[in-house]
C-alpha positions in Angstrom: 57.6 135.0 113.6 60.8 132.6 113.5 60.8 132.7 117.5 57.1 131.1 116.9 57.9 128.4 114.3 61.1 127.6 116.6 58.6 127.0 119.7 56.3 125.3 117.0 59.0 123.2 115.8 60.2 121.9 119.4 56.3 121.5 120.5 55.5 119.2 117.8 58.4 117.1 118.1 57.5 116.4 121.5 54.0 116.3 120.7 54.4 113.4 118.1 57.8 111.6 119.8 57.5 108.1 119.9 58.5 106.6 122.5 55.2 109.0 124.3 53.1 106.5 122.4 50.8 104.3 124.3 52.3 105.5 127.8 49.8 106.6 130.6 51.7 110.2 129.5 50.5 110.9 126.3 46.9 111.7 126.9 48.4 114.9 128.8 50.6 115.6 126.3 48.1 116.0 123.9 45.8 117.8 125.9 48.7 120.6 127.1 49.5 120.6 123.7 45.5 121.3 122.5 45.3 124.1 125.2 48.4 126.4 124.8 48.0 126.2 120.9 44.4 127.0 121.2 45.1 130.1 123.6 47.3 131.2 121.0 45.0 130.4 118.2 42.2 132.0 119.8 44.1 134.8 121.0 45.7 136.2 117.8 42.1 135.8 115.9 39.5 137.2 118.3 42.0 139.2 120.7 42.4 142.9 120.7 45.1 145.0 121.8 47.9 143.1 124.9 45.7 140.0 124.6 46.7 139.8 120.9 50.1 141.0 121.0 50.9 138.8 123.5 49.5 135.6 122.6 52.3 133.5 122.1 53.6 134.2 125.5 50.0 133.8 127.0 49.9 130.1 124.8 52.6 129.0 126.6 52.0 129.9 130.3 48.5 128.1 130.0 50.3 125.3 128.4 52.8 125.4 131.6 50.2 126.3 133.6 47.9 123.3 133.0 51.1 120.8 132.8 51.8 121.8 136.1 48.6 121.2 137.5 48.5 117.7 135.5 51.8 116.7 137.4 53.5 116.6 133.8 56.5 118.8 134.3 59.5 117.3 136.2 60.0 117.9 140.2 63.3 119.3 139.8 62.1 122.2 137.2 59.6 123.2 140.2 61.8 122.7 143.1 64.3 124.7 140.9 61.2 127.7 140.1 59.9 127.7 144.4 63.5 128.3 145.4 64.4 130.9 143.0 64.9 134.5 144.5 62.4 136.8 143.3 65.4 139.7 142.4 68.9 139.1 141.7 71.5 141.4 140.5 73.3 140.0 137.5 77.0 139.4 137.1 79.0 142.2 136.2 81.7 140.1 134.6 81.3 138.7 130.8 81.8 134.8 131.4 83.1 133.3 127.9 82.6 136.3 125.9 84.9 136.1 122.8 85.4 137.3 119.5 84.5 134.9 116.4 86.0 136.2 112.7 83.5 133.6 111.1 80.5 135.7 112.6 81.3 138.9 110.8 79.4 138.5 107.9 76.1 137.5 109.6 76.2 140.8 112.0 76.9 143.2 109.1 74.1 141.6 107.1 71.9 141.7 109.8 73.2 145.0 110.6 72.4 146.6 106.9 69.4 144.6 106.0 66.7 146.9 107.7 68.9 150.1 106.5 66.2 151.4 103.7 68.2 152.7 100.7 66.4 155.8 99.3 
């Protein structure tokens, strides 16, 4: 649920950013917008089984999907997507991997909280 009102968050801040306002851009902002949030919408109400469980992801690859095809995403995030290899084997190495003191807290609180203590 936080991932959701994270993406919700970052959608309606471009959604409603000002400087879209009364730019030949906007209309197509909106209308992405109306789409992906309607999949989702429609999907976690009326949808049954993967449909519903997955309608957050589903939201947002018809939002992509029609901002795409409205020409709204920027060249070099499709260039970057076509010449992508399909399979890559990932770095064995950890780059910038360190240990924080301050984070200790955090992970054993996070680490306890679902412990049930009956």
């Amino acid at each position: 649920m936080s991932v959701g009102i994270e993406l919700a968050k970052i959608a309606l801040g471009i959604v409603f950013d000002s400087r879209l306002a009364g730019t030949a851009s906007f209309g197509p902002v909106e209308l992405v917008f109306g789409v992906a949030v309607a999949v989702m919408v429609g999907l976690s109400v009326w949808g049954r089984g993967p449909m519903k469980l997955f309608c957050a992801l589903l939201g947002i690859l018809a939002g992509y999907g029609l901002a795409t095809a409205l020409g709204q995403l920027p060249s070099v995030l499709t260039f970057n997507f076509a010449t992508a290899r399909p399979f890559a084997v990932p770095l064995l190495e950890p780059v910038g991997v360190a240990f924080r003191w301050d984070f200790i807290f955090p992970f054993l609180l996070a680490g306890v909280a679902p412990v049930s203590w009956i």
